[in-house]
RODO-2510 file (C-alpha; in nm, 4 decimals, decimal comma):
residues 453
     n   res          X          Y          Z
     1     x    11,5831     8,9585     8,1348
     2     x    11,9635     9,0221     8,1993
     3     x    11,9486     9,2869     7,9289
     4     x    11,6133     9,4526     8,0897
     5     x    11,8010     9,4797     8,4291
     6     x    12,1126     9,6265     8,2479
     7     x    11,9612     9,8623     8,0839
     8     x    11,7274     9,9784     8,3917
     9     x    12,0252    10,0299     8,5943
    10     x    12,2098    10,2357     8,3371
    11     x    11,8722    10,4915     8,3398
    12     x    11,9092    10,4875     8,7206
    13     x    12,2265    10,6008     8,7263
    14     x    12,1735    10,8559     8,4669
    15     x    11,9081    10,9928     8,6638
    16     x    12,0959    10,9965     8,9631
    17     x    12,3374    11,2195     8,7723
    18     x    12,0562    11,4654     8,6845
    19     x    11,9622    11,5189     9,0662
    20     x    11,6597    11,3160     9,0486
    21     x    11,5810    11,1705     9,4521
    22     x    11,6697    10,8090     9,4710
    23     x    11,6145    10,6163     9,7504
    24     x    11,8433    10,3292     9,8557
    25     x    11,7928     9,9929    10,0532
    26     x    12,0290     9,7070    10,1065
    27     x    11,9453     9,4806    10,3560
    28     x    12,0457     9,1092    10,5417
    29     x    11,8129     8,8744    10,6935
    30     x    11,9329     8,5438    10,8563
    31     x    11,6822     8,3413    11,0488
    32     x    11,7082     8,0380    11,3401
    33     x    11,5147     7,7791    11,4057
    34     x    11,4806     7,4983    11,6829
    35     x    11,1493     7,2625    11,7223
    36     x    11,1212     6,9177    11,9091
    37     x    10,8858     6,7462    11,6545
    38     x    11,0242     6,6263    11,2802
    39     x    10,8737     6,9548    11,1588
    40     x    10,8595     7,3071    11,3298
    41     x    10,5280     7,4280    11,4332
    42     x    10,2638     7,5607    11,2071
    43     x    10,3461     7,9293    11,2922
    44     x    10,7373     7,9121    11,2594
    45     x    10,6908     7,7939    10,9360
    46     x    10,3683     7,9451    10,7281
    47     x    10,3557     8,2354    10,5852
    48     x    10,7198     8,2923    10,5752
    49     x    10,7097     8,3893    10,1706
    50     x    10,8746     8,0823    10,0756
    51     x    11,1830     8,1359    10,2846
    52     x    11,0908     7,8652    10,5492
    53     x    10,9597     7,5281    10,5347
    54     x    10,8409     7,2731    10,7757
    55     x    11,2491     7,1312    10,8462
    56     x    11,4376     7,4235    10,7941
    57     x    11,6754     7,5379    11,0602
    58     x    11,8673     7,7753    10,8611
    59     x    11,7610     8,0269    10,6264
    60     x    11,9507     8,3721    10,5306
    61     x    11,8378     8,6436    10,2835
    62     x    12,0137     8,9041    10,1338
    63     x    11,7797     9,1823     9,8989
    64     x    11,8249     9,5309     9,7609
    65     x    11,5900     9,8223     9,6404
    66     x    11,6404    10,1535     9,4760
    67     x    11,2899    10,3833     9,4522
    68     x    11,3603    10,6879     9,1466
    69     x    11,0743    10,9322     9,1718
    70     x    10,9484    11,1428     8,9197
    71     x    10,7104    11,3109     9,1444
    72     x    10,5786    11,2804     9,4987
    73     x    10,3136    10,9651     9,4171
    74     x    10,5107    10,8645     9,0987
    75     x    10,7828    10,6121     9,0624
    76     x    10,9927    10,3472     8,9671
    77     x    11,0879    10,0678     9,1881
    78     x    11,4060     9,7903     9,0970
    79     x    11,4850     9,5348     9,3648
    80     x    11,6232     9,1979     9,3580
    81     x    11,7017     8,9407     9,6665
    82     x    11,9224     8,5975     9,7040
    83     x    11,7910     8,3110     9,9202
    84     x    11,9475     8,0784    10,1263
    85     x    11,7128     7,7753    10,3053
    86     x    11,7801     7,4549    10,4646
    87     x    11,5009     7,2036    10,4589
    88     x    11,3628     6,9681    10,2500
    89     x    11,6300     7,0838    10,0674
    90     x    11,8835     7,3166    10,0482
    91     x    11,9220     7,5924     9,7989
    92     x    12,0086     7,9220     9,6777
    93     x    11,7318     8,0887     9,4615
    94     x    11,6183     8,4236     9,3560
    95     x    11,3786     8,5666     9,6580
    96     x    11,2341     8,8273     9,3679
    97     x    11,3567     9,0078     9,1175
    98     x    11,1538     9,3216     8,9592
    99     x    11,0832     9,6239     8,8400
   100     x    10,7713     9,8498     8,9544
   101     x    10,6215    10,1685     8,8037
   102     x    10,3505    10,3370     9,0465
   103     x    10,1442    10,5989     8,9568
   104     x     9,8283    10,7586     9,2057
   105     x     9,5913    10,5461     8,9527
   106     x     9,7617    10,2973     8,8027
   107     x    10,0869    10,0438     8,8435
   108     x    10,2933     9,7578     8,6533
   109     x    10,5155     9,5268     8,7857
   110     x    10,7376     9,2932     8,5478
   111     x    10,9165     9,0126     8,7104
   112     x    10,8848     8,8063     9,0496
   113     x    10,7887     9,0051     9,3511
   114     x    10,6842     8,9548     9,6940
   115     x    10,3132     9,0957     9,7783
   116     x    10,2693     9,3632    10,0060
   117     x    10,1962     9,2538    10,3785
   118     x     9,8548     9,3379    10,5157
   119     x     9,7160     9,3817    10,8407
   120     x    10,0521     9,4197    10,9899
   121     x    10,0934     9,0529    10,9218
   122     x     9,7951     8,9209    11,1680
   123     x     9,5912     8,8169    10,9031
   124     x     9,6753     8,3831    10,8156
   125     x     9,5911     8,4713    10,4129
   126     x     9,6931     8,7860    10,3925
   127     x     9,4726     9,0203    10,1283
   128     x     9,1835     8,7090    10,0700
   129     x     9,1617     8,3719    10,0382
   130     x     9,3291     8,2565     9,7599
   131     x     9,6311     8,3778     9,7481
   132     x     9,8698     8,4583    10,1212
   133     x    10,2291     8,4743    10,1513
   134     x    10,3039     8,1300    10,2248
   135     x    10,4725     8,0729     9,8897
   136     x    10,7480     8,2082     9,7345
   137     x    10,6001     8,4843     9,4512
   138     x    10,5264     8,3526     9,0587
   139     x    10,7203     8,5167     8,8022
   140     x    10,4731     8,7546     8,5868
   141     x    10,3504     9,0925     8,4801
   142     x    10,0900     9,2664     8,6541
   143     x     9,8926     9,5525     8,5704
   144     x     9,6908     9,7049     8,8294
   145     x     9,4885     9,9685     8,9703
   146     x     9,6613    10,1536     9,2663
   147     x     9,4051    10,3343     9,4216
   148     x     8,9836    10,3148     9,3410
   149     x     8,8756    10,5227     9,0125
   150     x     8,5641    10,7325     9,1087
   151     x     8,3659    10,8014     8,8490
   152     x     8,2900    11,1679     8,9590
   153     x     8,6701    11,2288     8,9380
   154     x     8,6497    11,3013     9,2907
   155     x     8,7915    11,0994     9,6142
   156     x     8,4167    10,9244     9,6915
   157     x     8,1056    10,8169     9,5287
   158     x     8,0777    10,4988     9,3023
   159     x     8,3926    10,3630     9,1149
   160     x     8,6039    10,0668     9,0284
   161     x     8,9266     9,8754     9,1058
   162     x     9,1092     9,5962     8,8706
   163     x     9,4053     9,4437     8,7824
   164     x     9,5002     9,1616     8,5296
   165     x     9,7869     8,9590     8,6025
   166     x     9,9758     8,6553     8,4160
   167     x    10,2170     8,4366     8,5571
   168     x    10,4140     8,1250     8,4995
   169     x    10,5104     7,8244     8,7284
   170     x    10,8622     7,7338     8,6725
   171     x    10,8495     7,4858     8,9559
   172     x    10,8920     7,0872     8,9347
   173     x    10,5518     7,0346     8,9346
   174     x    10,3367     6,7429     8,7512
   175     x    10,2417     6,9514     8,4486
   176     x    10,5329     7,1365     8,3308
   177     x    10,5213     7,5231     8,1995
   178     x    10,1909     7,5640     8,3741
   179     x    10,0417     7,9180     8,3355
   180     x     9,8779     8,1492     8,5490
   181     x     9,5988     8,3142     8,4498
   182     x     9,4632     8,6092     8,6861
   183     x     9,1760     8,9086     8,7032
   184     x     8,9882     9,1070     8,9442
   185     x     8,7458     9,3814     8,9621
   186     x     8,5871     9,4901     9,2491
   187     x     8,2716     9,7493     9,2926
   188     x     8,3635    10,0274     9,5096
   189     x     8,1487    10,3130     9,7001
   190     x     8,3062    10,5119     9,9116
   191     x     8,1150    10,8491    10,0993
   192     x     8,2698    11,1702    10,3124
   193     x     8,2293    10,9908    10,6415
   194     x     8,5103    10,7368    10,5400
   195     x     8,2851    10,4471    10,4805
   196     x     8,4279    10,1959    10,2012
   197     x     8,2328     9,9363    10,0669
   198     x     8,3729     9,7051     9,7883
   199     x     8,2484     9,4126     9,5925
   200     x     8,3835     9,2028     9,3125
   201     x     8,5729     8,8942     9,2004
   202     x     8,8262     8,7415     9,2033
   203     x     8,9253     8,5070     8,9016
   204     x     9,2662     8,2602     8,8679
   205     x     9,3157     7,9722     8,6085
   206     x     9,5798     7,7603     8,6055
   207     x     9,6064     7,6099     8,2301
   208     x     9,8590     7,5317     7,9148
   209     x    10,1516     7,3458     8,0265
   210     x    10,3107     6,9820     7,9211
   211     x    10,1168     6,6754     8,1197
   212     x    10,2999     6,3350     8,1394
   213     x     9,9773     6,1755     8,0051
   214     x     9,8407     6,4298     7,7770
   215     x    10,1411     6,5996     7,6003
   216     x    10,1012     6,9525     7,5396
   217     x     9,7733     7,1483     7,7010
   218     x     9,5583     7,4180     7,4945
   219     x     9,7713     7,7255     7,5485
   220     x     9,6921     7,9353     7,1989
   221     x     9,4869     8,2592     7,1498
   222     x     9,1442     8,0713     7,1227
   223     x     9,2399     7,9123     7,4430
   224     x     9,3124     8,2102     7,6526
   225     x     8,9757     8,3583     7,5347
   226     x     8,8525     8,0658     7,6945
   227     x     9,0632     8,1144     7,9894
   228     x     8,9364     8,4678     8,0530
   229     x     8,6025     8,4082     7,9973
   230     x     8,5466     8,1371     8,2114
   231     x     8,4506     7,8936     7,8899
   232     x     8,4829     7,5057     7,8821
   233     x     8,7296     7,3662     7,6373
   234     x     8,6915     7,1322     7,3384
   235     x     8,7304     6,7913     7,5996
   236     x     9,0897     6,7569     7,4568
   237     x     9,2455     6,6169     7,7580
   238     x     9,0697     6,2773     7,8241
   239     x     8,7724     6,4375     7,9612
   240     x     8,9053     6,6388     8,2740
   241     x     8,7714     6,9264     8,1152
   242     x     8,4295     6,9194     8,2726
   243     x     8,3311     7,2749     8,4062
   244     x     8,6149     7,5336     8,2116
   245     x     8,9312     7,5245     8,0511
   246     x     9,2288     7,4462     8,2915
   247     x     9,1863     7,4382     8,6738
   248     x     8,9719     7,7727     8,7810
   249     x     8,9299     7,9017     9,0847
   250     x     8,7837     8,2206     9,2111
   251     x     8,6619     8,3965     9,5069
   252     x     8,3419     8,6811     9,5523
   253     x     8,4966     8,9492     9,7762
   254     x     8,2854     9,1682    10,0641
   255     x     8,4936     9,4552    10,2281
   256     x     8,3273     9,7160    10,4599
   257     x     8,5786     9,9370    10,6834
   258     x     8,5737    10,2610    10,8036
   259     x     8,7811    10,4908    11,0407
   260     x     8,6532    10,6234    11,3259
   261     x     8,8606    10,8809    11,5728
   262     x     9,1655    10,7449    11,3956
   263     x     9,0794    10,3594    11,4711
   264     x     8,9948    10,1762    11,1240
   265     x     8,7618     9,8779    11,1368
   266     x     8,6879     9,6529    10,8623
   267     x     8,4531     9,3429    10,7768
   268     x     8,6071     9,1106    10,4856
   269     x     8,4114     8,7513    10,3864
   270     x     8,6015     8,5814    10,0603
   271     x     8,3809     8,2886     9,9162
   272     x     8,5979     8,0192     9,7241
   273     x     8,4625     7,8971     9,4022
   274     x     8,5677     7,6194     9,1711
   275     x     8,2759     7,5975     8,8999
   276     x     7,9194     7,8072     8,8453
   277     x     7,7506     7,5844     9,1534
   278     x     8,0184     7,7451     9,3954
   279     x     7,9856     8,1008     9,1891
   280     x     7,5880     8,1165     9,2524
   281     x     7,6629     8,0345     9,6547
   282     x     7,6119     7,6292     9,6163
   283     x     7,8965     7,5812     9,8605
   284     x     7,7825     7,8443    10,1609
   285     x     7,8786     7,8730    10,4098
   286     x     8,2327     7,8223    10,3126
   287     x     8,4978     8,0874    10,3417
   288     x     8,6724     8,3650    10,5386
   289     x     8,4822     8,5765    10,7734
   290     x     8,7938     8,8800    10,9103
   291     x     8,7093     9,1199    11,1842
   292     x     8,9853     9,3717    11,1913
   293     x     9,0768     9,6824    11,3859
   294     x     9,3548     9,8970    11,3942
   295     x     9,4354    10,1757    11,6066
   296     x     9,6732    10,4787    11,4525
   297     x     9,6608    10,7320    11,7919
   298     x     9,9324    10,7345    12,0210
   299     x     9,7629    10,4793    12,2668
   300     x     9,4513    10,2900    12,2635
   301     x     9,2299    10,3177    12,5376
   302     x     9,5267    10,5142    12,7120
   303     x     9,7835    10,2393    12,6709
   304     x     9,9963    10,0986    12,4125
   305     x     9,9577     9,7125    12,5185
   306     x     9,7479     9,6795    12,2054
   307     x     9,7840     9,8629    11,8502
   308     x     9,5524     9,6374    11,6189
   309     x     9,3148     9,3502    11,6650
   310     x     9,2024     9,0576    11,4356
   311     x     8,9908     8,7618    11,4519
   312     x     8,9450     8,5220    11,1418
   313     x     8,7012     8,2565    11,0693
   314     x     8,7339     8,0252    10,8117
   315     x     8,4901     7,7050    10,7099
   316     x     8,4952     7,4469    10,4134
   317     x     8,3183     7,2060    10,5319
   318     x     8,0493     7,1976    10,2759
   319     x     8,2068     7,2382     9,9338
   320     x     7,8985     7,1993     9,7577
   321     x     7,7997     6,8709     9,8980
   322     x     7,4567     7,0057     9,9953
   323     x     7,3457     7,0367     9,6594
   324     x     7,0920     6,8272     9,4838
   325     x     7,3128     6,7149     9,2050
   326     x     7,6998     6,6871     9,3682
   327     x     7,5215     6,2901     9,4056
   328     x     7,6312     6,3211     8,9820
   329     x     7,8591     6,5479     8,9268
   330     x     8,0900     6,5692     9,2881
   331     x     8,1346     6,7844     9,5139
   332     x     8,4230     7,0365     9,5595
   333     x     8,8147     6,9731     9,6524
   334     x     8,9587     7,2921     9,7422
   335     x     9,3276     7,3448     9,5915
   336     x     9,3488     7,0044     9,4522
   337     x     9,2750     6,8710     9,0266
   338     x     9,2601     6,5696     8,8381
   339     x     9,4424     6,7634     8,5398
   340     x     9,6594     7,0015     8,7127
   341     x     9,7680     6,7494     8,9921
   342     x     9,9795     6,9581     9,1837
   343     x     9,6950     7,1525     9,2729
   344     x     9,7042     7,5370     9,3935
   345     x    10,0180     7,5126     9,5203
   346     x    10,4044     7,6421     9,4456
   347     x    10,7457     7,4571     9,5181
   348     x    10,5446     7,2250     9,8132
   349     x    10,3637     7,5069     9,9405
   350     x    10,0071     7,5959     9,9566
   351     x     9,9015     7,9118     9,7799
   352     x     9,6452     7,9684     9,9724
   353     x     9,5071     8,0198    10,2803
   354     x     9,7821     7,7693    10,4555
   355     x     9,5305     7,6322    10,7229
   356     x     9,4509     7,4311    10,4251
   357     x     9,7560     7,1497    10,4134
   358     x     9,9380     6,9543    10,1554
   359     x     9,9310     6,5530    10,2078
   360     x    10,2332     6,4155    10,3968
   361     x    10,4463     6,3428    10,0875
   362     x    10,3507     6,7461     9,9952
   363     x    10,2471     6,6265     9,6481
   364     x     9,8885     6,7091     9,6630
   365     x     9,6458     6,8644     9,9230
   366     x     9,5664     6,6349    10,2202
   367     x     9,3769     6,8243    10,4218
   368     x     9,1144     7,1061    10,2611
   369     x     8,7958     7,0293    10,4930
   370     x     8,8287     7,2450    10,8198
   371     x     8,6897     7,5277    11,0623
   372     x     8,9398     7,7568    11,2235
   373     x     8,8920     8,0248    11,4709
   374     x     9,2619     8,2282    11,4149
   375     x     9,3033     8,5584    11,6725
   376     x     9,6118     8,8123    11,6137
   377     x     9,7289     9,0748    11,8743
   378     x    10,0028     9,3220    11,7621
   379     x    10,1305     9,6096    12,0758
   380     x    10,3676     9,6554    12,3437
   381     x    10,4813     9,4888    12,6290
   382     x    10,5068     9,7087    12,9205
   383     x    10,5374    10,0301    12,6437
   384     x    10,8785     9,8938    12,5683
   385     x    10,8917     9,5356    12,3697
   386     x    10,6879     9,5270    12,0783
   387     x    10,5009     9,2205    12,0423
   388     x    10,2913     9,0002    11,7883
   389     x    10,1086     8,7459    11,8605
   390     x     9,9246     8,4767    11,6675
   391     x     9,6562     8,1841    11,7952
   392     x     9,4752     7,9247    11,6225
   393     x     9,2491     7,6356    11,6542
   394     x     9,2022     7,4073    11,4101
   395     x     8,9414     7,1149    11,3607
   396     x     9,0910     6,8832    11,0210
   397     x     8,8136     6,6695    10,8835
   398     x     9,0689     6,5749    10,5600
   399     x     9,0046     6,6142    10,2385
   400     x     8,7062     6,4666     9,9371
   401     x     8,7454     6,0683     9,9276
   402     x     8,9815     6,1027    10,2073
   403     x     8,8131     6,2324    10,5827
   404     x     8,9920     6,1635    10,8898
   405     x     8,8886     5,8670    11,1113
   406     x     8,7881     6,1687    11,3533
   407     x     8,8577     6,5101    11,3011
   408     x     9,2416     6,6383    11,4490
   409     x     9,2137     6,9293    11,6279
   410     x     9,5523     7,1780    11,6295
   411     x     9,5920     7,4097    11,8669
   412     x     9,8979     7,6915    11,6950
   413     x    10,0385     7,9371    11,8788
   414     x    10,3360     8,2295    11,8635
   415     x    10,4282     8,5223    12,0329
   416     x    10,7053     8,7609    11,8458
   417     x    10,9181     8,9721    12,0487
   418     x    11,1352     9,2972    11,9205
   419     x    11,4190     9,2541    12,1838
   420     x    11,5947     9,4899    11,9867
   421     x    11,5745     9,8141    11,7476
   422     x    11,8776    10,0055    11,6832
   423     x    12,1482     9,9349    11,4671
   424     x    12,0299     9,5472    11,4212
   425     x    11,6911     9,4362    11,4209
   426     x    11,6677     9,1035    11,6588
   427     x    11,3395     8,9013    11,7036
   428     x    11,2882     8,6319    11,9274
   429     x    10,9726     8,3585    11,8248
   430     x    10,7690     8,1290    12,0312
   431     x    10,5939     7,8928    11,8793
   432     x    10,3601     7,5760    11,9579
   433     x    10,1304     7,3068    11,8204
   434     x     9,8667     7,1344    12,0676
   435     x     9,7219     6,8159    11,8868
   436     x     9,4539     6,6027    11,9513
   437     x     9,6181     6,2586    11,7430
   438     x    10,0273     6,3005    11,7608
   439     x    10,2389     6,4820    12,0218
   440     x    10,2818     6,8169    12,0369
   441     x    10,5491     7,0208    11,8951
   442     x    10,7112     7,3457    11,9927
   443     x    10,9860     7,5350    11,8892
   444     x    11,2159     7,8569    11,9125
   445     x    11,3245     8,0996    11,6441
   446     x    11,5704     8,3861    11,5776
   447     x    11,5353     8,6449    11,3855
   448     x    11,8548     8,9301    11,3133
   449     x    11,7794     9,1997    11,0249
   450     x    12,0781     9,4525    10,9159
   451     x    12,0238     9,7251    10,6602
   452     x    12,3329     9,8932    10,5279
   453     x    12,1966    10,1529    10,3358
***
């Protein structure tokens, strides 16, 4: 890897020397937090991208970026970032480290990099379901359509998007060297009018690895066939083996949006599957329902107060427990696995959606049975402080074997203000938790951004 990066930056500067346009970034994040509970509120804390935890006060972040084109749409990308975070513990750790080609079809990334934010950051999961930006990102490769590929070699009609990805959890975790296994292809139709509609799948599997009571997993070529294909394994772990090889988990993907008068609007619902019952729908209603609009004119409705809109349902309550034969075989239990123990989680975070929780020793997932209603407002203040702001109510039922005495209802709030945008970048966050069964918690944050180049 050291000789990769070495290398890469020696081409860089040799293009540099050739005229080629390079663009520069250096920049320094550092981050404050005060709460009055033992952990900070929901929204001071999720979806931070691994930088924050529940007890961190401190955090600081210092990353770098360097964009050589070849052509307008075609380029390389090398970047790299240093953490610093209080917490649970503290540490210094690589934020990412990468490189990136990008073409107007197709991309590749090789190394660990943080995803893309989405719907200027309103959204609680981000792109779907199964995968926000609560965690830190997995070291991998990725290969990846960048744009839909119509088959009429035009920009509408019928066409396709995919990527394949593999990955590998280097975290302490309960079985060691776990891979990543990860696919997608989605259906897409797209007309002159600017109506989008896509639908596909989306596959993960975590499998391989070294379990403390099994010894080494299947991990060879037969196995990753397997793995891809959704096959069961040979039972050569005790039995845990019961509907495919490793610990799968998937998701069927619905997005309609459109763009009227320069306002976009878009419908996403993400199912979560586990095995074929969840696959053919045995687990509906569960998943997200998004409602999103943005707004890209100079005001909205003659005013800047509001720039984009979203409102976000989300429901696991059933998790195929209204089937016929869960009575035999069990139902559901989002994130968590007998085999891979830690669950779909990375370094004591949730993967996921985060509304979904890890127990309180943040070993396994506690809490994976709820209904949220989740709003986000993004504008300005007066046409002068940009704002964000996030709200959520939660009802927590618990988790398969383990429901709640009565369900704990979390009311999570925050409100982001740009105080100010000039040579510094300096944020001030609000945030609170209203619950039902403890006291409430609320807390302050700071935010100060520098770039340098």
């Amino acid at each position: 890897m050291k000789l990769l990066f070495s290398c890469f930056f020696i081409f860089l500067s040799s293009l540099n020397a050739v005229g080629q346009l390079i663009d520069y970034e250096f920049t320094g994040t550092s981050n404050g937090i005060l709460y009055t509970g033992e952990r900070s509120p929901f929204w001071l804390h999720s979806n931070k991208r691994g930088r924050i935890d529940e007890k961190t006060y401190l955090s600081g972040l210092l990353s770098s970026s360097a964009n050589i084109y070849l052509d307008e749409e075609t380029y390389f990308k090398v970047g790299a970032g240093v953490l610093y975070q209080d917490g649970f513990t503290d540490k210094i750790q690589l934020d990412e480290i990468y490189v990136q080609f990008t073409s107007p079809q197709f991309g590749f990334t090789a190394g660990r990099k943080q995803k893309e934010e989405l719907f200027r950051g309103l959204s609680d999961t981000n792109q779907y379901i199964l995968w926000s930006l609560n965690a830190r990102p997995l070291p991998g490769i990725q290969i990846y359509t960048t744009a839909p590929i119509f088959l009429n070699g035009e920009n509408y009609g019928l066409g396709f998007k995919a990527s394949l990805e593999e990955y590998i959890f280097d975290d302490d975790r309960f079985v060691k060297e776990t891979r990543l296994h990860h696919k997608s292809f989605h259906f897409v139709f797209r007309n002159k009018s600017n109506l989008e509609i896509s639908l596909g799948l989306q596959h993960f599997v975590q499998w391989a690895g070294i379990s403390p009571e099994f010894g080494k997993l299947p991990g060879g070529i037969d196995d990753y066939f397997d793995v891809f294909t959704g096959r069961a394994g040979d039972d050569a772990v005790g039995g845990q083996e019961v509907n495919a090889l490793g610990n799968q988990l998937g998701s069927v993907e619905l997005q309609i949006k459109t763009k009227v008068n320069d306002v976009d609007v878009q419908f996403i619902y993400n199912t979560i599957f586990e095995d074929g019952s969840g696959l053919k729908g045995g687990n509906l209603p569960d998943g997200r329902y998004t409602f999103y609009v943005e707004d890209n004119r100079d005001t909205f409705w003659g005013t800047s107060w509001l720039k984009a809109f979203i409102y976000e349902f989300y429901y696991t309550k059933n998790q195929s427990r209204d089937r016929l034969s869960s009575a035999e075989d069990g139902a559901d239990n989002y994130f968590n696995n007998n085999l891979y123990r830690s669950g779909w989680t990375y370094e004591n975070r949730v993967i996921g959606v985060p509304f979904i929780l890890l127990n309180d020793n943040r070993f396994r997932i506690g809490t994976n049975i709820v209904v949220v209603h989740h709003l986000g407002l993004q504008g300005k203040i007066l046409d002068k402080i940009p704002y964000n702001f996030l709200m959520s109510y939660r009802q927590n039922y618990g988790a398969k074997d383990s429901f709640f005495p009565e369900k704990k209802q979390v009311f999570s709030t925050l409100i982001d203000l740009e105080l100010i945008n000039s040579n510094i970048l300096l944020n001030l966050q609000l945030g609170a938790d209203i619950n039902s069964s403890t006291n409430s918690n609320f807390g302050l944050g700071l935010s100060l951004k520098k770039s340098f180049l």
